[in-house]
LUMRO-788723 format. One line per 10 residues: number of its first residue (from 1); for each residue z, y, x of C-alpha. Coordinates in nm, 3 decimals, always signed. Example, Ala and Ser with C-alpha at 12.3 -4.5 7.8 and 13.67 -1.06 7.14 Angstrom:
// residues 2
1) +0.780 -0.450 +1.230 ~ +0.714 -0.106 +1.367
END
This chain:
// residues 385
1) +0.000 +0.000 +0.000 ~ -0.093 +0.368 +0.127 ~ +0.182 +0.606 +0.214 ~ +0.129 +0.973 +0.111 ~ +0.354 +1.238 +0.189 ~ +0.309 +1.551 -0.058 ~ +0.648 +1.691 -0.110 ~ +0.668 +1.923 +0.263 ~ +0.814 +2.213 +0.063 ~ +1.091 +2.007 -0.001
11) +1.123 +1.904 +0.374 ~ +0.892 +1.806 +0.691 ~ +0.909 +1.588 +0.955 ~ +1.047 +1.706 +1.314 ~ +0.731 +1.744 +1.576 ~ +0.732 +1.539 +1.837 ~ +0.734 +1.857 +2.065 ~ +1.032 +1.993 +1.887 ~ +1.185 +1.661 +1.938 ~ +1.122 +1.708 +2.291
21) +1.254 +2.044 +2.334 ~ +1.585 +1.928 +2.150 ~ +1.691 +1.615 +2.324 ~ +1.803 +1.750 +2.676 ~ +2.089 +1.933 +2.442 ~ +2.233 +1.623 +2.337 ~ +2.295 +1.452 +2.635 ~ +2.262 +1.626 +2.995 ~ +2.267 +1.974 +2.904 ~ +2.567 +1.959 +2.606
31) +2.739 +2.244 +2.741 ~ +2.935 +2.437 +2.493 ~ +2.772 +2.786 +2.510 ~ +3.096 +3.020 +2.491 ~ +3.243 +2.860 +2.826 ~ +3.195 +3.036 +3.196 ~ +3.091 +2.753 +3.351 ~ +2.719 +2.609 +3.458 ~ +2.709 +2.385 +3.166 ~ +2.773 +2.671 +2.910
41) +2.533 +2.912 +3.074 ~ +2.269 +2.677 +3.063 ~ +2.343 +2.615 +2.698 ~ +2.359 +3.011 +2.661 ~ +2.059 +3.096 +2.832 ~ +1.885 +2.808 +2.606 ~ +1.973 +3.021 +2.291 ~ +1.914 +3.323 +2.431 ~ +1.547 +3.227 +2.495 ~ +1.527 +3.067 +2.112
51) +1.632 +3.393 +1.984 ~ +1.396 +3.628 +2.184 ~ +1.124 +3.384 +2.023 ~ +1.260 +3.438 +1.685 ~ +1.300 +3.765 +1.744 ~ +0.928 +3.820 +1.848 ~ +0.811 +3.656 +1.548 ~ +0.985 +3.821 +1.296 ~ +0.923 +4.164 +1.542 ~ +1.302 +4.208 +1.513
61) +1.581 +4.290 +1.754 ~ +1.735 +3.977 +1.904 ~ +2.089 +4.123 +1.835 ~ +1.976 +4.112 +1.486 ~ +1.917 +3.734 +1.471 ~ +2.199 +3.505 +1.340 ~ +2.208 +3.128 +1.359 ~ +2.326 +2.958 +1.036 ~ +2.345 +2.571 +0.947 ~ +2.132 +2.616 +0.652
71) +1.866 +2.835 +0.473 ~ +2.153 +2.819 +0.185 ~ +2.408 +2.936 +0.433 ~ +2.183 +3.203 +0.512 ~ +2.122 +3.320 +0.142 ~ +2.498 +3.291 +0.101 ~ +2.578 +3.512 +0.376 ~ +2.309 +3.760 +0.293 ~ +2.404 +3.805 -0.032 ~ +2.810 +3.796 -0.058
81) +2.820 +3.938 +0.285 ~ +2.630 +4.262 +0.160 ~ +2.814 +4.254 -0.175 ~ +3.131 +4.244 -0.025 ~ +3.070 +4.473 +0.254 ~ +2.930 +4.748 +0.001 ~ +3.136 +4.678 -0.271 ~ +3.304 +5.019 -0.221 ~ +2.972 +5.183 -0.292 ~ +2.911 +5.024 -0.647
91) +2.944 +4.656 -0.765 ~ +2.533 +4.632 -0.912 ~ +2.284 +4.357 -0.757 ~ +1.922 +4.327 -0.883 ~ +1.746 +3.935 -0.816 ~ +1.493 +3.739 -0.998 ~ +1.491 +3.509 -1.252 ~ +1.295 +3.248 -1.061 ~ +1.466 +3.279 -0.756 ~ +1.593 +2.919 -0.523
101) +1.958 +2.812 -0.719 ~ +2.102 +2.917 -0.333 ~ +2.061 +3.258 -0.457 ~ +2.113 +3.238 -0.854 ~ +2.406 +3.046 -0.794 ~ +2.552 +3.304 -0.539 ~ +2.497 +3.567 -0.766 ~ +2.675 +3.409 -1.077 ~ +2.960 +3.362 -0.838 ~ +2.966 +3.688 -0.716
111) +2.970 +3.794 -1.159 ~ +3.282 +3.589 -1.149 ~ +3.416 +3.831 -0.900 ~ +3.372 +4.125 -1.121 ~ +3.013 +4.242 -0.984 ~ +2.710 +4.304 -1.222 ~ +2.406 +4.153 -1.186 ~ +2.047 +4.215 -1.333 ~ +1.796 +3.945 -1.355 ~ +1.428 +4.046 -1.380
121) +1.173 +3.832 -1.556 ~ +0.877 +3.758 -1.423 ~ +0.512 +3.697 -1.588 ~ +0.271 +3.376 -1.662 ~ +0.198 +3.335 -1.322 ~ +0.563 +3.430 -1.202 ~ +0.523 +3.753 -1.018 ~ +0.830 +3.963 -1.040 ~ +0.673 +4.353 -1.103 ~ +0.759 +4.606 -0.863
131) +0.811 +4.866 -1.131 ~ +1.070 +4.667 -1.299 ~ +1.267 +4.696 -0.991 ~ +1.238 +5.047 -0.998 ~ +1.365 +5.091 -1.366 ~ +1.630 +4.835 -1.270 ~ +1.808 +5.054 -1.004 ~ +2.140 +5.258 -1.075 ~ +2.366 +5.459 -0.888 ~ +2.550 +5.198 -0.806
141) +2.283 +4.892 -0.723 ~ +2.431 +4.793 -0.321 ~ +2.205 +4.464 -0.281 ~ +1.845 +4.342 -0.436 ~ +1.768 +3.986 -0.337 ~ +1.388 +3.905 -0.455 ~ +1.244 +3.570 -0.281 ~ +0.948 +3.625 -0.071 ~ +0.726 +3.305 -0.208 ~ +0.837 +3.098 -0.476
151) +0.941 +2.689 -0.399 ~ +0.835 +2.542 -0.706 ~ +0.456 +2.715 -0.789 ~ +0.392 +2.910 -0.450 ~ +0.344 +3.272 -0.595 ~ +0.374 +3.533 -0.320 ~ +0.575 +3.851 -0.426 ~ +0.500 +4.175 -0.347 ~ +0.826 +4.236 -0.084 ~ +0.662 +4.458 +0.128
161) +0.623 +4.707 -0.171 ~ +0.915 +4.600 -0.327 ~ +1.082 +4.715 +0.018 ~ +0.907 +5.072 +0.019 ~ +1.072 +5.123 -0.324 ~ +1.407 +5.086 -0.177 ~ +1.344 +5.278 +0.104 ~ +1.568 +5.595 -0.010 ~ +1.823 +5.422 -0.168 ~ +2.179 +5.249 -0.099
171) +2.041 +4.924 -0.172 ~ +2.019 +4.685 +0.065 ~ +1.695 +4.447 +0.034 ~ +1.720 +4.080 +0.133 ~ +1.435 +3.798 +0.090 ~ +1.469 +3.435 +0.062 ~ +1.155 +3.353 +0.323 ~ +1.227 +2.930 +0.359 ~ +0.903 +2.876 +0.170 ~ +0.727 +3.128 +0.347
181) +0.835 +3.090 +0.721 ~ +0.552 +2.907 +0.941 ~ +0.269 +3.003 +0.631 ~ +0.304 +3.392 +0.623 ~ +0.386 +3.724 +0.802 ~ +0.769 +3.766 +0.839 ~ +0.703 +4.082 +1.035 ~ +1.032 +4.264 +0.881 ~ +0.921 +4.624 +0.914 ~ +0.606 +4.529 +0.761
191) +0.796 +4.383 +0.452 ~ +1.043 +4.650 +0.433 ~ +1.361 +4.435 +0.404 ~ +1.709 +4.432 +0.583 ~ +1.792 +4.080 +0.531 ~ +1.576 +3.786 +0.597 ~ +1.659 +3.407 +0.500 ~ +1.458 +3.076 +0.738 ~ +1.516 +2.728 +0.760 ~ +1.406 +2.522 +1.029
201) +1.313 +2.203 +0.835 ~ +1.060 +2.352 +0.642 ~ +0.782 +2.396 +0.926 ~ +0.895 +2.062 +1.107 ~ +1.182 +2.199 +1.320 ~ +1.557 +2.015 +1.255 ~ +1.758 +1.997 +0.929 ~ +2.137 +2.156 +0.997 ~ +2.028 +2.522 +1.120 ~ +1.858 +2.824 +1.008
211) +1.849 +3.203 +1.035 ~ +1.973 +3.513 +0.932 ~ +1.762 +3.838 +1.000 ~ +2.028 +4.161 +0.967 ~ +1.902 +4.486 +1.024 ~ +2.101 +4.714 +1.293 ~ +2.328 +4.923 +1.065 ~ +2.315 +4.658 +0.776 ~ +2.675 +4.557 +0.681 ~ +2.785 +4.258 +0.584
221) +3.092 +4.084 +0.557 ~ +3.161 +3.710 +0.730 ~ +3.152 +3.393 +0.546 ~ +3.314 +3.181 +0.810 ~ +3.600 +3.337 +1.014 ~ +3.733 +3.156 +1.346 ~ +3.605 +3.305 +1.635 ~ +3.336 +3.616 +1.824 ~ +3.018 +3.417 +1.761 ~ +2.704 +3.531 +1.657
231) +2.858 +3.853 +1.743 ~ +3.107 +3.814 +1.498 ~ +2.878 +3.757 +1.176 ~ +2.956 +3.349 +1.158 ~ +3.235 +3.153 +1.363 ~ +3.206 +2.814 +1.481 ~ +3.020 +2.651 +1.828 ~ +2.661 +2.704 +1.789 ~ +2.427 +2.364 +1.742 ~ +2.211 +2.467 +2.065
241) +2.013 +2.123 +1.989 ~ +1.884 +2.259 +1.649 ~ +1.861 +2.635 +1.767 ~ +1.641 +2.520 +2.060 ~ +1.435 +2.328 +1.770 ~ +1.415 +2.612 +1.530 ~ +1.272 +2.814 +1.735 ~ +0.999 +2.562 +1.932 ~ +0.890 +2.453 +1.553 ~ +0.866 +2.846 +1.441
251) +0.643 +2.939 +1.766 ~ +0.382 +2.644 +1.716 ~ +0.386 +2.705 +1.348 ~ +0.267 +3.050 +1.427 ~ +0.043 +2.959 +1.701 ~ -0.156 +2.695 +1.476 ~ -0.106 +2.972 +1.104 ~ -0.470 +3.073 +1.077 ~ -0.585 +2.727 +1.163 ~ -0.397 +2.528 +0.946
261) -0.324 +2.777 +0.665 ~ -0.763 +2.759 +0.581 ~ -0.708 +2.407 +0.646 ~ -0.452 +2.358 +0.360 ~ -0.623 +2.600 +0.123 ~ -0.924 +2.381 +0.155 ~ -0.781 +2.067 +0.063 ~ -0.534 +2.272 -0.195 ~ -0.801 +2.371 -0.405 ~ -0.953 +2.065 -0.443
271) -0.680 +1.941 -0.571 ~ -0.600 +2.165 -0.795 ~ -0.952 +2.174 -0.951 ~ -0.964 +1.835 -0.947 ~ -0.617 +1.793 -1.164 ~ -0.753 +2.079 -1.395 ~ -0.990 +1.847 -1.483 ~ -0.746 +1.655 -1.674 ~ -0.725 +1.734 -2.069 ~ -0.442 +1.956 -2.146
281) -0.350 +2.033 -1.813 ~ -0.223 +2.332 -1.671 ~ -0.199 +2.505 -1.332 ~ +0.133 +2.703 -1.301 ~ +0.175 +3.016 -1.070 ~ -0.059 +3.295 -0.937 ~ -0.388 +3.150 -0.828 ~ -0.481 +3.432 -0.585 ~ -0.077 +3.560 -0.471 ~ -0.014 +3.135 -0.368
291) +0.111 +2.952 -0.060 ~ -0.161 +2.795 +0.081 ~ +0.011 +2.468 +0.032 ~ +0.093 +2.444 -0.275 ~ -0.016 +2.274 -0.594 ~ +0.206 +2.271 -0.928 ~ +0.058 +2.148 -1.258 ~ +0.149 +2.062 -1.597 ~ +0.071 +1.794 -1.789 ~ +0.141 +1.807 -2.205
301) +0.270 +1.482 -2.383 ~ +0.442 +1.326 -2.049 ~ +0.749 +1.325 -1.858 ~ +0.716 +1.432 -1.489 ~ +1.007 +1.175 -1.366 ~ +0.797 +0.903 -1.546 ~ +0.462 +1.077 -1.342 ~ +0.678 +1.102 -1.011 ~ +0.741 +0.744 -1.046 ~ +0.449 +0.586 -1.102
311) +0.287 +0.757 -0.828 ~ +0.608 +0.636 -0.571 ~ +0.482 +0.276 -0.720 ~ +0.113 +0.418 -0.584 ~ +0.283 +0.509 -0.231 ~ +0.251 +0.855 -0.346 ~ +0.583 +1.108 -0.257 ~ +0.572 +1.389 -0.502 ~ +0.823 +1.604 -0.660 ~ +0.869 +1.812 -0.996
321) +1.001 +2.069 -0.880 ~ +1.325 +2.233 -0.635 ~ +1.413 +1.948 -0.390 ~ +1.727 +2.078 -0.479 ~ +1.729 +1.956 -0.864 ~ +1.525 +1.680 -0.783 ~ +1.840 +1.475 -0.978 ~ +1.832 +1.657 -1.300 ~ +1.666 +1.584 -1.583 ~ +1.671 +1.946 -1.731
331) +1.290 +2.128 -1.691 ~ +1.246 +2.381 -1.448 ~ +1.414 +2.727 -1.442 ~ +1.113 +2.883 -1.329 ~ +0.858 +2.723 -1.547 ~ +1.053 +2.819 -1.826 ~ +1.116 +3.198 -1.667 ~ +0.706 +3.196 -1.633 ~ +0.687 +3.145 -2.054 ~ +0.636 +2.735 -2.093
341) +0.814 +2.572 -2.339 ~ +1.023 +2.327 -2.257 ~ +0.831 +2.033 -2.391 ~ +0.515 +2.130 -2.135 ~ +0.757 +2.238 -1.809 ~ +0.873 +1.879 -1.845 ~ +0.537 +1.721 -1.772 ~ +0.535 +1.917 -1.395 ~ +0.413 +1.777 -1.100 ~ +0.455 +1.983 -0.768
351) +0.238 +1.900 -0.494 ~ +0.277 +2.038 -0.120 ~ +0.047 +1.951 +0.142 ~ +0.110 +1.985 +0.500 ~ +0.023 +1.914 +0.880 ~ -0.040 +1.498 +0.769 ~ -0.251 +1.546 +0.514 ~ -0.568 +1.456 +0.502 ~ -0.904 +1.488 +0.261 ~ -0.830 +1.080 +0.231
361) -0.517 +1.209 +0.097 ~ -0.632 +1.399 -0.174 ~ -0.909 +1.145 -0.292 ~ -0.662 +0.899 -0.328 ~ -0.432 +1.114 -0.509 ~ -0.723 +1.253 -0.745 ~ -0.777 +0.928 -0.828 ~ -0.462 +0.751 -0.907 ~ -0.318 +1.041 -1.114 ~ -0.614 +1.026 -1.363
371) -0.520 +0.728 -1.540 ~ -0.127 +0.736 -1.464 ~ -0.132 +1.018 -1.707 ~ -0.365 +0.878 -1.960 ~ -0.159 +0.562 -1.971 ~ +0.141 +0.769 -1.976 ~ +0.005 +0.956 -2.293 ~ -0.089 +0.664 -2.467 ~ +0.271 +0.579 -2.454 ~ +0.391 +0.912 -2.633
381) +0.419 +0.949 -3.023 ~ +0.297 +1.295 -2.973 ~ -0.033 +1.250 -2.808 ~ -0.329 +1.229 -3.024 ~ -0.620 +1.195 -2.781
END
């Protein structure tokens, strides 16, 4: 039986050159990097070098880089680190409605702590509307956290304009970039934000680390409290292993974008126009504003678990949605923020392609799901035919 992996948004394999890069900081060169001796300056000049290459890529300052364990870290930090630290200027935070649960989550949290958030629909194809976050904004708005490029359906928002909105106000302007790290430009001055969210197992570095872009003169309170590193912004010995990885998989990804990102559209579109082909199907998300990766479609009259599992019978590794809710049976927040009814977000099937795949790939996949979903359908009491 074939083997197809189509679910990199939710996570990607490790390269064998990160691999390489990694593996002398797990044995000979384990130094912890906050000692004086060889061992920890070897260990500190290895992150040093990983966050001048961050740095470079997201044409930041390299004292505005922080290491995290986790894109949700990250997005945790970000967001009640700037709440708390500008809680004394006004208690008001403006998000999305489709944003990552790492975010939503953190802001319901944050409600329970006597702040006031504003969620902002978005339309069909789920593009939040800069103007919306202009009417949103009060006096007292300290923090707007709008994701860069959606997980589930790929639309690209427009951050960079967003950003020039917010430009003469208090509020300080984070993204959520997972999706979008390795795929598009995280040049920070070009997009106009203060905070930035990565995670390196999204373009094939290490699970267990991440990053936090913080603009000089951007505030923000610590989550984790036990010691001076990361210049005080997150406490605990630094996984040199994974930053060393992070940053080998972000430089390659960036080296190879133009490449592979026409690559991906390529076999992207086929796919998508041939699952459009399918009666009552539906492609969700911006067709134009899309991650070059991504495919997400609907199918009426079926259950996507019941689609997701016949195609893991076909050797096919899909998804339905957020890696994250992959266990719930409840249809996607976003889906239903975009306008579907919960009957047709049920029948999703989310698609990501990545540095594997291949145009065999996608002509086995275009034509297995054909008749999954017609045998599925002639299953359902609802479907007529």
């Amino acid at each position: 039986m074939q083997r197809i992996y189509l679910d990199y948004a939710a996570t990607t394999p490790v390269r064998p050159e990160v691999l390489d890069a990694m593996l002398p900081y797990f044995s000979n060169e384990f130094g912890n990097a906050s000692g004086v001796y060889s061992w920890s300056r070897t260990a500190h000049q290895a992150m040093d070098k990983a966050r001048d290459t961050v740095a470079r890529i997201l044409g930041a300052r390299p004292d505005e880089i922080v290491f995290t364990g986790s894109g949700s870290e990250s997005d945790n930090l970000a967001i009640k680190g700037a709440a708390w630290a500008n809680r004394h200027k006004g208690k008001h935070i403006i998000t999305s409605s489709i944003e990552h649960f790492a975010v939503l989550e953190t802001c319901q949290w944050l409600e329970r702590q006597g702040f006031e958030v504003t969620y902002l629909p978005v339309d069909s194809v789920g593009l939040v509307d800069p103007e919306q976050v202009k009417q949103a904004l009060r006096p007292d708005t300290i923090l707007v956290s709008i994701m860069y490029a959606n997980n589930e359906v790929g639309t690209i928002q427009p951050i960079s304009e967003i950003g020039s909105i917010l430009k003469d106000t208090q509020a300080v302007f984070h993204t959520d970039a997972v999706q979008a790290a390795g795929v598009l430009d995280l040049d920070v001055d070009k997009l106009n934000v203060d905070l930035l969210t990565i995670s390196a197992h999204k373009f094939y570095g290490p699970k267990g680390v991440g990053v936090l872009y913080v603009r000089k003169g951007t505030n923000i309170e610590p989550l984790i409290h036990g010691g001076g590193h990361e210049r005080k912004r997150r406490a605990g010995t630094e996984n040199i292993a994974g930053i060393v990885g992070l940053a080998k998989a972000l430089e390659l990804s960036y080296e190879e974008r133009d490449t592979e990102n026409a690559r991906l559209e390529a076999l992207r579109n086929q796919l998508i126009e041939g699952l459009s082909a399918i009666p009552h199907s539906r492609v969700n998300g911006s067709l134009t504003k899309r991650l070059p990766n991504n495919v997400n479609v609907c199918f009426e009259f079926i259950e996507g678990e019941s689609l997701l599992l016949n195609l893991d019978m076909k050797g096919v590794a899909a998804s339905s949605g957020s890696a994250c809710t992959s266990g719930s049976l409840d249809p996607s927040h976003v889906l239903l923020a975009m306008g579907l009814s919960h009957e047709i977000a049920h029948g999703s099937l989310r698609l990501t392609l990545g540095r594997g795949t291949t145009q065999a790939d996608i002509d086995y996949v275009l034509q297995e799901v054909p008749p999954i979903v017609e045998r599925l359908r002639a299953m359902s009491p609802l479907y007529r035919g």
